[in-house]
PASEBA-1860 file (N, C-alpha, C; in nm, 3 decimals):
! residues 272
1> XXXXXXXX> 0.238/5.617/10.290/0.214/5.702/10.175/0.175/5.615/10.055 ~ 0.035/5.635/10.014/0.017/5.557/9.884/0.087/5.652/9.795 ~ 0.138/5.512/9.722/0.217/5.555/9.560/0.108/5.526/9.453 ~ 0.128/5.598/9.353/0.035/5.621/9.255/0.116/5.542/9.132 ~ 0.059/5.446/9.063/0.104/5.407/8.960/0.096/5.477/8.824 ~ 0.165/5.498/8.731/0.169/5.657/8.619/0.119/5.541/8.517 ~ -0.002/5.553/8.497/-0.018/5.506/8.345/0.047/5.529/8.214 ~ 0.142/5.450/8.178/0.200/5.518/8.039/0.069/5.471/7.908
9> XXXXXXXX> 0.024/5.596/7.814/-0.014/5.560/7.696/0.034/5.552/7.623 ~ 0.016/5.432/7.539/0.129/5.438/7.412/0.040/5.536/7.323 ~ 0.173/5.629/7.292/0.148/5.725/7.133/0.069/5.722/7.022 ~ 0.003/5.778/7.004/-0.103/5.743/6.834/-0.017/5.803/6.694 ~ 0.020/5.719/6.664/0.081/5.765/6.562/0.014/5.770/6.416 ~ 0.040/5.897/6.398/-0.081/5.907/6.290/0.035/5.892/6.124 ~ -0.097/5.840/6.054/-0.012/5.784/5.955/-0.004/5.906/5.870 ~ 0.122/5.963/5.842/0.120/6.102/5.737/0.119/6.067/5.581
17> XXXXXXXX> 0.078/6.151/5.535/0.136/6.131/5.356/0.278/6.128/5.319 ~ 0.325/6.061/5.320/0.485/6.078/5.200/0.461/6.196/5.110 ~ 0.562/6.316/5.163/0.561/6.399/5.056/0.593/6.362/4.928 ~ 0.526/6.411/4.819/0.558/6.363/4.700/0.691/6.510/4.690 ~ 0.755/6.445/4.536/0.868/6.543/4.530/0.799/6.650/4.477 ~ 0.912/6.792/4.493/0.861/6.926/4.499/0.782/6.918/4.337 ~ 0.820/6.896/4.242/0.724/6.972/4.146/0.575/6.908/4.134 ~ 0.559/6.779/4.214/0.426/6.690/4.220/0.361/6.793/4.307
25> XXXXXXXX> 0.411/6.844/4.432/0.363/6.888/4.543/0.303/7.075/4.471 ~ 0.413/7.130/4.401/0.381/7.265/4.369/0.225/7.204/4.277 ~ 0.239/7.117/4.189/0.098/7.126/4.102/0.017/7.061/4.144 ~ 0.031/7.057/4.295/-0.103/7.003/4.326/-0.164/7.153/4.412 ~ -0.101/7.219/4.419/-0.179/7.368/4.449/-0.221/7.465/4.389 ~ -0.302/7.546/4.391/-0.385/7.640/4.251/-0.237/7.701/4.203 ~ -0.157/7.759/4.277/-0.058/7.824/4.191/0.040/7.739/4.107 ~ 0.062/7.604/4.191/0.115/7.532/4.054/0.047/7.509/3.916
33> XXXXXXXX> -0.088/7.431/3.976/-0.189/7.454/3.823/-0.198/7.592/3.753 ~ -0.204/7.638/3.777/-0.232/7.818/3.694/-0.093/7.816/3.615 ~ 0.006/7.755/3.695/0.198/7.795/3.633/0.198/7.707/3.512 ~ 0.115/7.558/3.548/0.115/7.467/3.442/0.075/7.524/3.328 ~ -0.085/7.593/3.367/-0.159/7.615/3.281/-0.091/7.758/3.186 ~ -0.073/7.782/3.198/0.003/7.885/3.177/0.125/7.853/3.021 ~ 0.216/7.811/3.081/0.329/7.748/3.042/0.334/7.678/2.954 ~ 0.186/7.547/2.935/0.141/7.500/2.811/0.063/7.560/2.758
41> XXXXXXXX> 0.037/7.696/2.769/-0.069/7.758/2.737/-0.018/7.842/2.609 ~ 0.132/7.878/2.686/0.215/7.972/2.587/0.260/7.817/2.443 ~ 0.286/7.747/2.508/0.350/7.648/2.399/0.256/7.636/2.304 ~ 0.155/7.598/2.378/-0.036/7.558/2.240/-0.031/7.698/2.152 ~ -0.033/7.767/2.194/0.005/7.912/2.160/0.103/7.969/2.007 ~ 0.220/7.907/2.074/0.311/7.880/1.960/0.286/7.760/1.852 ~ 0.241/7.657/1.874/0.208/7.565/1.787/0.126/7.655/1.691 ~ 0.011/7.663/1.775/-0.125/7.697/1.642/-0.052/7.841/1.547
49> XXXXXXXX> -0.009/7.947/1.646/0.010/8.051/1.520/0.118/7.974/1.400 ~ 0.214/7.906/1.451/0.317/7.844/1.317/0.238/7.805/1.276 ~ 0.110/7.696/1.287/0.072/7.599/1.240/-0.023/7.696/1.101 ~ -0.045/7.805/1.144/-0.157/7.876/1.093/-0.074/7.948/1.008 ~ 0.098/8.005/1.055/0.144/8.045/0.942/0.193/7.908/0.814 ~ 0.226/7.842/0.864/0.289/7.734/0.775/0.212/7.671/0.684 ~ 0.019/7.676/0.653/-0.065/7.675/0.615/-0.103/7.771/0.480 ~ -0.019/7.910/0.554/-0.020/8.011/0.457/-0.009/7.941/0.329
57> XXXXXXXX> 0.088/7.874/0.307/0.163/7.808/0.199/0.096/7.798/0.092 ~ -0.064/7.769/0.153/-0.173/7.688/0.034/-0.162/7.815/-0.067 ~ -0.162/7.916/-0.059/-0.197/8.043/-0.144/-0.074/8.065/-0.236 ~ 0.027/7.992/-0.216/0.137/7.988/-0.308/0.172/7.913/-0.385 ~ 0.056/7.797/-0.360/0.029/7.652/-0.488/0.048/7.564/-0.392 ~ -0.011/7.439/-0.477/0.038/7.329/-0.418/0.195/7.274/-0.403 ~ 0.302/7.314/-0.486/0.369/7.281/-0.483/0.480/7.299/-0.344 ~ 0.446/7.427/-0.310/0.517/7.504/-0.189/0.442/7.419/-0.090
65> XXXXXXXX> 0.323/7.421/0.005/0.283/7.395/0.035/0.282/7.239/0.100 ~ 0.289/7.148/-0.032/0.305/7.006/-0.018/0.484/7.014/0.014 ~ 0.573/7.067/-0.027/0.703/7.100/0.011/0.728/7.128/0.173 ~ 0.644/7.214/0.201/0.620/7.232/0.367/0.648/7.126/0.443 ~ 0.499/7.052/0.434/0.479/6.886/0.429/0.585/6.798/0.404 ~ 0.662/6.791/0.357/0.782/6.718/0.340/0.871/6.784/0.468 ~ 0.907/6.881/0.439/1.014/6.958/0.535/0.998/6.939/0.645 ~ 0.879/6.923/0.723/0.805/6.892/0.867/0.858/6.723/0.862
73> XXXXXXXX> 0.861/6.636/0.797/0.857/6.477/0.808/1.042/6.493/0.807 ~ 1.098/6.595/0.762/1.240/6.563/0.729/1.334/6.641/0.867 ~ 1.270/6.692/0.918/1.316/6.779/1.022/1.410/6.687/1.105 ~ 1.547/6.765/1.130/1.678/6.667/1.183/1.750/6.605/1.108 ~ 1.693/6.542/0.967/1.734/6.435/0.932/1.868/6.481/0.857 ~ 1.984/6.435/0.840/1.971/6.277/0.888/2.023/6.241/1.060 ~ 2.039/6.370/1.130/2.036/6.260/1.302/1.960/6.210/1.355 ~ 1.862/6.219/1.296/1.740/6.150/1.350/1.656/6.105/1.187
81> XXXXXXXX> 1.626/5.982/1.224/1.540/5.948/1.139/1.432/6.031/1.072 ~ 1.353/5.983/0.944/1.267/6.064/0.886/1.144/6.037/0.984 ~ 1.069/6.194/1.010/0.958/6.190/1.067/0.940/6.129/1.240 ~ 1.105/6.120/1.279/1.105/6.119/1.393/1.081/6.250/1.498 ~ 1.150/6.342/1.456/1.178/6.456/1.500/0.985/6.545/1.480 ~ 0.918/6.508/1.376/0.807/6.531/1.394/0.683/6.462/1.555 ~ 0.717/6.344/1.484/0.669/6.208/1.602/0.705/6.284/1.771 ~ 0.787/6.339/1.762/0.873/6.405/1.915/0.760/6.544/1.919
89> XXXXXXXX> 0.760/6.624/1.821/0.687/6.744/1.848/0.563/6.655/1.873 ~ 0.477/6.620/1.831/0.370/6.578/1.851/0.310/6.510/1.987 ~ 0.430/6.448/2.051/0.430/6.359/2.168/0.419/6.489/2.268 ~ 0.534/6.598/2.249/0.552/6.717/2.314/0.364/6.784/2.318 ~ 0.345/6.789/2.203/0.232/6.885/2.206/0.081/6.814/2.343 ~ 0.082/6.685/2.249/0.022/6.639/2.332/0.035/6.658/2.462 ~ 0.119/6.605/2.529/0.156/6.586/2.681/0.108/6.767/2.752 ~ 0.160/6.837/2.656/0.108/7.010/2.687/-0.047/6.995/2.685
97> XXXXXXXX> -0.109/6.942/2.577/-0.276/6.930/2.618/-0.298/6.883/2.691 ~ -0.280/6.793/2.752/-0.328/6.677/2.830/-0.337/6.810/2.976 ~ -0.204/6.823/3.017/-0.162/6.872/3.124/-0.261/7.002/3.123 ~ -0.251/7.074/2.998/-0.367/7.206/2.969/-0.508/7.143/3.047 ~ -0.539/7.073/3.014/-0.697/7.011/3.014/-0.681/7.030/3.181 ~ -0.563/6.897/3.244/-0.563/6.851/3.369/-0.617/6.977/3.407 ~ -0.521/7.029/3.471/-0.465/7.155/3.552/-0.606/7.283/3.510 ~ -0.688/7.267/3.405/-0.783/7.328/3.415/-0.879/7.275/3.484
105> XXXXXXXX> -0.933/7.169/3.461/-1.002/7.048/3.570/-1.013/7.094/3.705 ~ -0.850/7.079/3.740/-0.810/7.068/3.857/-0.897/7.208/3.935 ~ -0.834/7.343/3.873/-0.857/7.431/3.897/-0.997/7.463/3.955 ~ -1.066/7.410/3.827/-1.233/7.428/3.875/-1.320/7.368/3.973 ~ -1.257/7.231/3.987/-1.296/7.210/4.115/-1.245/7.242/4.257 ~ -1.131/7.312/4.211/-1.087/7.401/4.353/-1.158/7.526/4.392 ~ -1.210/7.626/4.266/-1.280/7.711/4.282/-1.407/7.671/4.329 ~ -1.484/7.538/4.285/-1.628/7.469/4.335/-1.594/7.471/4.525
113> XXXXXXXX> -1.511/7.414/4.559/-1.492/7.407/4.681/-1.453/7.485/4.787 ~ -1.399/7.605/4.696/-1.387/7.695/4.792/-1.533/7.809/4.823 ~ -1.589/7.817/4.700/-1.718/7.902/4.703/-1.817/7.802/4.795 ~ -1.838/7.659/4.810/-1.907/7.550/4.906/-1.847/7.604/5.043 ~ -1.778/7.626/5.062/-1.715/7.644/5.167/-1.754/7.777/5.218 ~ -1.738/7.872/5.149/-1.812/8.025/5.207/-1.726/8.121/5.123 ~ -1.591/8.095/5.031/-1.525/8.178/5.035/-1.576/8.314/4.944 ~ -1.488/8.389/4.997/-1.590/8.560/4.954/-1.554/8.620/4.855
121> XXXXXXXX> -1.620/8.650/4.736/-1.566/8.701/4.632/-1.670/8.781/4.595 ~ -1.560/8.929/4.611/-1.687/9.066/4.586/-1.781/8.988/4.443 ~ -1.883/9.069/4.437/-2.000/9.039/4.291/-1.985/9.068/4.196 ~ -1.890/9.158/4.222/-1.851/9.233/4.041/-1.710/9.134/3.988 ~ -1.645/9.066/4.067/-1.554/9.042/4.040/-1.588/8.852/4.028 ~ -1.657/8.793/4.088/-1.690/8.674/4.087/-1.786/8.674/3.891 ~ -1.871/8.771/3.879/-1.945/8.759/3.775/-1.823/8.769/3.678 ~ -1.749/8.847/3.642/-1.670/8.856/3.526/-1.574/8.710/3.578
129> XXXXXXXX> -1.521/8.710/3.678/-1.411/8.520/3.652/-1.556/8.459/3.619 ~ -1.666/8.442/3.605/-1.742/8.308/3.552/-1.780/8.324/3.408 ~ -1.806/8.427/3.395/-1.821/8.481/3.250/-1.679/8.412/3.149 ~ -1.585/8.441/3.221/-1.482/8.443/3.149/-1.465/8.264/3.144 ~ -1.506/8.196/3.299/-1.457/8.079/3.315/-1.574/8.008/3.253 ~ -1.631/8.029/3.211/-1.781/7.985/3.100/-1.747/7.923/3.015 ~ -1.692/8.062/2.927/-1.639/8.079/2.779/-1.531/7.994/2.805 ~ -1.451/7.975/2.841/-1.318/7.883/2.841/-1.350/7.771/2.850
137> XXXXXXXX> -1.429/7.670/2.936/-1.487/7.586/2.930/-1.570/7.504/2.812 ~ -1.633/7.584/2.753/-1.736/7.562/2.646/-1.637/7.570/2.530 ~ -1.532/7.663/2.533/-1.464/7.661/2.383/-1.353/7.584/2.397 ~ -1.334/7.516/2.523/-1.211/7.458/2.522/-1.248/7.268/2.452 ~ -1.377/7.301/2.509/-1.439/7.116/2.501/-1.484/7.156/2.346 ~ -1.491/7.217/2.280/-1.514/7.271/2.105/-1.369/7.207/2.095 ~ -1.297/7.277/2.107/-1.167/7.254/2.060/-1.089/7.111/2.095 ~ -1.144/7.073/2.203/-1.049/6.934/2.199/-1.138/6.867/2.156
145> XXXXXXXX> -1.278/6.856/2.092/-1.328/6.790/2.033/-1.314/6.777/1.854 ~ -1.276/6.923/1.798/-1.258/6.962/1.674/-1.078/6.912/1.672 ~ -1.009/6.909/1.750/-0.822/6.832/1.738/-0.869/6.740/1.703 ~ -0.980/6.646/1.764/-0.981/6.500/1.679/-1.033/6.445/1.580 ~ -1.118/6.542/1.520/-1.175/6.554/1.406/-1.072/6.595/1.359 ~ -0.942/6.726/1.322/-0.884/6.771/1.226/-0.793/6.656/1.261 ~ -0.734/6.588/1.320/-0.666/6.469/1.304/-0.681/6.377/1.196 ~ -0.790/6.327/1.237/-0.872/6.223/1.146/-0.945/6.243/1.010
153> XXXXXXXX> -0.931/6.413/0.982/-0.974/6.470/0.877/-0.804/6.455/0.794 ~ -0.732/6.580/0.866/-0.634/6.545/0.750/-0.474/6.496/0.794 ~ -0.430/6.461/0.909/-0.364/6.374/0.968/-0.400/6.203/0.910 ~ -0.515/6.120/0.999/-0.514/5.985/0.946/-0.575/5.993/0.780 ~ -0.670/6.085/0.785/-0.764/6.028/0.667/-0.861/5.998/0.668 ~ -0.924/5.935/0.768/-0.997/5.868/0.818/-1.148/5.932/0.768 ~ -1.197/6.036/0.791/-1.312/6.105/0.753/-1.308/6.196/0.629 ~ -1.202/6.137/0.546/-1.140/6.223/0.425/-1.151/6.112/0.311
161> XXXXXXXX> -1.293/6.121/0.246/-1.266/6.042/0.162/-1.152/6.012/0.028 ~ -1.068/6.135/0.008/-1.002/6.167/-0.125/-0.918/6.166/-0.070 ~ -0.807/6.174/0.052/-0.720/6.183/0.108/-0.625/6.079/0.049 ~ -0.532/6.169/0.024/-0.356/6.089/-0.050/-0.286/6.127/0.071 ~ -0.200/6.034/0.177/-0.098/6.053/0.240/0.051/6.097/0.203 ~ 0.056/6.223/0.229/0.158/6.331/0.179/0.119/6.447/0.119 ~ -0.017/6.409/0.037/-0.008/6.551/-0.062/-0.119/6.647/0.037 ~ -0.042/6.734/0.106/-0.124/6.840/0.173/-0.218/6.919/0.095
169> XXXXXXXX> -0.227/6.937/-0.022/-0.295/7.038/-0.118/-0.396/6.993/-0.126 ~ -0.399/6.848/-0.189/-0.512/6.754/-0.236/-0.609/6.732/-0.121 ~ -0.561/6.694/0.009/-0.627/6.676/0.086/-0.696/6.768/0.181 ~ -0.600/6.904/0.209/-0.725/7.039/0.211/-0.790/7.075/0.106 ~ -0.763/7.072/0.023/-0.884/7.105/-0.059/-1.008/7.036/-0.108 ~ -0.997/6.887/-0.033/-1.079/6.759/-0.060/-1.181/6.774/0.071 ~ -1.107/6.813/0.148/-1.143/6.830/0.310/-1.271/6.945/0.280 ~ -1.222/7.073/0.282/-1.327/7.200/0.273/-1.405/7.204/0.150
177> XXXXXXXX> -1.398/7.137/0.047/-1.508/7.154/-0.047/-1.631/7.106/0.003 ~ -1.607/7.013/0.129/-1.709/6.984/0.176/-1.817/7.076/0.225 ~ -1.881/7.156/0.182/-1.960/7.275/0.312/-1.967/7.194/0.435 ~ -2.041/7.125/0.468/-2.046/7.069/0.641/-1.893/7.079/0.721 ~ -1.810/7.019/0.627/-1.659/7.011/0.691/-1.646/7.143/0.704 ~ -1.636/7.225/0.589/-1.578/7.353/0.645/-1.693/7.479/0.750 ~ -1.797/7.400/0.726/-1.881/7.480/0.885/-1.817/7.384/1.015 ~ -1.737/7.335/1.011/-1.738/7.260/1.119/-1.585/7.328/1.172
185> XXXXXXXX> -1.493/7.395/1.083/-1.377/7.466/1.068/-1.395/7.612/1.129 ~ -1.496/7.616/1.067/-1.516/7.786/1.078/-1.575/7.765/1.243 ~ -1.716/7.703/1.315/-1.736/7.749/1.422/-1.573/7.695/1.519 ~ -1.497/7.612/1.447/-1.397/7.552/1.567/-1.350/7.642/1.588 ~ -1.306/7.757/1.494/-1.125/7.827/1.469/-1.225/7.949/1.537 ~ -1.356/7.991/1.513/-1.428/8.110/1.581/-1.374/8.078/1.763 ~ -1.419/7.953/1.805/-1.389/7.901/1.959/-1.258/7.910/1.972 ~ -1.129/7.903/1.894/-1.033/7.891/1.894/-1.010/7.995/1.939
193> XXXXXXXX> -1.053/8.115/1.838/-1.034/8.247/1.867/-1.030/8.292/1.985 ~ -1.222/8.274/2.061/-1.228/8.341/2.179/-1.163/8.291/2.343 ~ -1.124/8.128/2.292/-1.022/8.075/2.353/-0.898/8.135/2.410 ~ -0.827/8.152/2.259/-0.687/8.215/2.309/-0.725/8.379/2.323 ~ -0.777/8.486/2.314/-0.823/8.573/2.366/-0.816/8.590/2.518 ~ -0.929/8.479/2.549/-0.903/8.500/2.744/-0.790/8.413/2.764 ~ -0.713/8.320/2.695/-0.570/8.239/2.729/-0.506/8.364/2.755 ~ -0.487/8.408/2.629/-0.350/8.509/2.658/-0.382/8.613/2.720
201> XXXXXXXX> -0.473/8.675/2.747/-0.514/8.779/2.876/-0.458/8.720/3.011 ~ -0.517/8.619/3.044/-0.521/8.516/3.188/-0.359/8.490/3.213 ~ -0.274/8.429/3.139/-0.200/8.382/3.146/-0.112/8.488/3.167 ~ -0.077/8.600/3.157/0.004/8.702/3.219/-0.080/8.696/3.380 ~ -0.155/8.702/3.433/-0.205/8.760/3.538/-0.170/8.568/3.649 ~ -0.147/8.447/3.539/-0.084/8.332/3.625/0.007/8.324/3.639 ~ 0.097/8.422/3.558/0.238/8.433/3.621/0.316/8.551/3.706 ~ 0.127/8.573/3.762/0.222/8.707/3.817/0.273/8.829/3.718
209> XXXXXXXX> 0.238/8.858/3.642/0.244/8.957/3.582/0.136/9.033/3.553 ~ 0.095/9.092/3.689/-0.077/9.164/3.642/-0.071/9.231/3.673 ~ 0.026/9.355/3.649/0.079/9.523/3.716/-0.027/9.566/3.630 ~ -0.126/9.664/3.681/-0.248/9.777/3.593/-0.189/9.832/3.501 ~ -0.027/9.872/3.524/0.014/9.953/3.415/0.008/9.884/3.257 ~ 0.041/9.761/3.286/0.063/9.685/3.163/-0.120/9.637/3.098 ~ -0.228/9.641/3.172/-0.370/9.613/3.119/-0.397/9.634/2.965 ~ -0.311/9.734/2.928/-0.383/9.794/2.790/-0.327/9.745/2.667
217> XXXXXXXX> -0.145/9.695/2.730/-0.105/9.629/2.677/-0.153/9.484/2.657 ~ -0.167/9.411/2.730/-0.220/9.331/2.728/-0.333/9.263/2.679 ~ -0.441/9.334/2.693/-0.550/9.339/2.588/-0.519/9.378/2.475 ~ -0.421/9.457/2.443/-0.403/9.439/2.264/-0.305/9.345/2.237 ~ -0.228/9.316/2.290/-0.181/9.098/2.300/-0.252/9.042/2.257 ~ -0.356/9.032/2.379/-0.472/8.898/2.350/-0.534/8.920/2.238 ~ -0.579/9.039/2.219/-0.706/9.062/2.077/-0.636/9.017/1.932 ~ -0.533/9.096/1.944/-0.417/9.068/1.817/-0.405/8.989/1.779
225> XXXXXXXX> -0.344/8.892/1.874/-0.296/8.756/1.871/-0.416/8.653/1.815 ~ -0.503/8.701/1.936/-0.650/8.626/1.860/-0.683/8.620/1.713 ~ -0.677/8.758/1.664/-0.731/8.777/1.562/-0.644/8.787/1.447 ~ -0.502/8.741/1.473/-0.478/8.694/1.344/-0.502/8.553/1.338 ~ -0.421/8.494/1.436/-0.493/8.326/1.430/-0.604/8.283/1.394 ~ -0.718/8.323/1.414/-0.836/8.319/1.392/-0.865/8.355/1.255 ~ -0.837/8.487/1.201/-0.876/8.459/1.062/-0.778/8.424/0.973 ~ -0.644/8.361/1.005/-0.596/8.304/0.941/-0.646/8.198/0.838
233> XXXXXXXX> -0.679/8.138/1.023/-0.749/7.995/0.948/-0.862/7.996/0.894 ~ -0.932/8.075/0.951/-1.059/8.086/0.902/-1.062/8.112/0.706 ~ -0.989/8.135/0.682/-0.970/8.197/0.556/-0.933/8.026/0.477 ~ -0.882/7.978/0.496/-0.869/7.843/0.468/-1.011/7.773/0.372 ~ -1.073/7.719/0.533/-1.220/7.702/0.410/-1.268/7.777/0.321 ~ -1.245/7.908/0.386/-1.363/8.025/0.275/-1.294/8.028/0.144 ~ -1.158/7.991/0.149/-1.072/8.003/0.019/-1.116/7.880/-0.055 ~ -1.104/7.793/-0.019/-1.146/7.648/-0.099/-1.315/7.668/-0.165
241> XXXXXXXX> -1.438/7.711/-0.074/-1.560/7.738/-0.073/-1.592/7.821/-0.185 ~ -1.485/7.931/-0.197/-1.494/8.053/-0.295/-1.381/8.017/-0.417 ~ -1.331/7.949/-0.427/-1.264/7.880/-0.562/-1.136/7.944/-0.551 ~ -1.084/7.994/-0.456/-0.962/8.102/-0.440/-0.843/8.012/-0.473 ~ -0.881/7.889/-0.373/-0.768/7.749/-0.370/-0.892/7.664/-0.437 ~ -0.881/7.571/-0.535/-0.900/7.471/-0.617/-0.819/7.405/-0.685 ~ -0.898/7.275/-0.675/-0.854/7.114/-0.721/-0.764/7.128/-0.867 ~ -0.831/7.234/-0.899/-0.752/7.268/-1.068/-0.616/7.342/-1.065
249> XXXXXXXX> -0.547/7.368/-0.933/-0.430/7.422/-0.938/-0.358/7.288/-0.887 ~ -0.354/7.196/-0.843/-0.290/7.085/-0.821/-0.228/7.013/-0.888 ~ -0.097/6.970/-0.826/-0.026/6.901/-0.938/-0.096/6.761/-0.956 ~ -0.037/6.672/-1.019/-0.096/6.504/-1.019/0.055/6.461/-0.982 ~ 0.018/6.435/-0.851/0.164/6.360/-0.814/0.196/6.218/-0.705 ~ 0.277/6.196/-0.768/0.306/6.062/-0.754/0.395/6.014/-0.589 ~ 0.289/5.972/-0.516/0.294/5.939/-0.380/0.343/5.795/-0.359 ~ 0.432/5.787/-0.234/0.531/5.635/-0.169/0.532/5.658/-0.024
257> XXXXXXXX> 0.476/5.579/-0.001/0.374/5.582/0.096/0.354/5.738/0.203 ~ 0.422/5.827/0.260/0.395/5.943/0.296/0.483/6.031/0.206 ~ 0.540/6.024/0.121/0.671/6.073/0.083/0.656/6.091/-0.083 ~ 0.659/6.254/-0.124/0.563/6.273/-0.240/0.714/6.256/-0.362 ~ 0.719/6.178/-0.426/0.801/6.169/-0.552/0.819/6.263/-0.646 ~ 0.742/6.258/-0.713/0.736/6.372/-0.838/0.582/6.422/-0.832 ~ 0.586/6.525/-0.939/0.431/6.627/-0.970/0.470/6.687/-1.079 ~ 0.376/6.644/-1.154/0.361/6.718/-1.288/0.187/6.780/-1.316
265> XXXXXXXX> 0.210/6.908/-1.315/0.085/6.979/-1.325/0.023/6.975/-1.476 ~ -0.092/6.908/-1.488/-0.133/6.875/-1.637/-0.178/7.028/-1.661 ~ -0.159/7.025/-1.860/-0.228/7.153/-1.868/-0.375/7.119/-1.916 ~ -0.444/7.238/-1.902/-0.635/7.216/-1.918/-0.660/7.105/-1.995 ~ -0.596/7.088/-2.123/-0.646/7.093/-2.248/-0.626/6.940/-2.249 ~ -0.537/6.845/-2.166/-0.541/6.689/-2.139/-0.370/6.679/-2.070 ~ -0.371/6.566/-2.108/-0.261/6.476/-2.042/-0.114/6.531/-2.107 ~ -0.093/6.605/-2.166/0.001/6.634/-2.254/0.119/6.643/-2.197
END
């Protein structure tokens, strides 16, 4: 009887990925990105309307206003150092853009690859997500291009020739007398607008909250929301442009290094 010798093959062992840990792994799938997006979506959200109410201020003088400005640098203190507790929001905000931006990125080239691929999306419903995913795109790259301009406008200084560090009054109103600067305000905060419009529409429907019943609500969310933010700010330049806010309601006050000392508002007539 021939015996048959059994070839053993050795095993192919295929090299796997190391799962990354669960919250790396959830945002690397459209529903984690959408949750991201979402989530910093609501936070950007909350920033800009405070930011837009806390602005209000200008219409109540400089004095309130530049007071604001202080109160923001003093926040915590004294458990935390001066302008730490600001330094923290800011780090916060950021890290929310960044991740905003990512996770939109991300998204779009997941949608590129799945339509390459064949996937099927009735016509009526593919035209309105591009319409929508257009506009988001185009006003989003407005807007993170106009954050670094209003940074460097009235944050560093930098493109502000009159700019005093601390006095918020002096320096919006140094800022928008410019016409170019404040066309450059007005188309941002317009993109801003139609921005958070489809944000806050979208962002109920990424968390799963897109019951028909609630649609109508929702669209008067988004519009609302839009449209006070939007002409909040918008009102800003046009106020400076139209003499509403002017250089002649300002105090003359006496600045150390971010940190405004005193203000004494001269009257018309001289130094008195």
């Amino acid at each position: 009887m021939q015996t048959m010798e059994r070839q053993t093959v050795a095993p192919v062992h295929r090299q796997s990925r190391r799962p990354a840990p669960w919250p790396v792994e959830f945002y690397r799938s459209a529903v984690g990105k959408k949750w991201v997006m979402a989530l910093t979506g609501i936070m950007l959200m909350g920033y800009v309307f405070a930011h837009m109410v806390g602005n209000l201020k200008v219409y109540m003088g400089a004095e309130d206003i530049n007071h604001y400005g202080e109160f923001l640098r003093d926040l915590l203190v004294p458990i935390l150092p001066r302008t730490v507790t600001l330094w923290l929001l800011r780090i916060g905000l950021t890290a929310a853009f960044v991740l905003h931006i990512h996770a939109a990125y991300g998204l779009t080239r997941m949608n590129r690859r799945a339509r390459a691929e064949g996937g099927y999306v009735s016509k009526r419903d593919y035209q309105a997500a591009t319409a929508a995913s257009r506009s988001m795109r185009m006003t989003g790259v407005v807007i993170a291009l106009f954050v670094i301009w209003h940074l460097a406008d009235l944050t560093w200084g930098t493109v502000n020739p009159d700019f005093v560090r601390g006095d918020v009054y002096r320096n919006l109103v140094a800022s928008f007398e410019r016409p170019a600067v404040s066309a450059i305000y007005i188309v941002a905060n317009i993109a801003l607008g139609i921005h958070l419009f489809h944000g806050a529409w979208s962002m109920f429907q990424s968390l799963g909250l897109n019951n028909p019943r609630w649609n109508s609500w929702r669209r008067g969310f988004a519009i609302g929301f839009a449209a006070i933010v939007m002409i909040g700010n918008l009102s800003f330049p046009i106020a400076v442009l139209t003499g509403v806010v002017s250089a002649d309601d300002n105090p003359d006050c006496a600045v150390s290094g971010d940190t405004i000392e005193t203000c004494e508002l001269y009257a018309e007539g001289g130094d008195d």
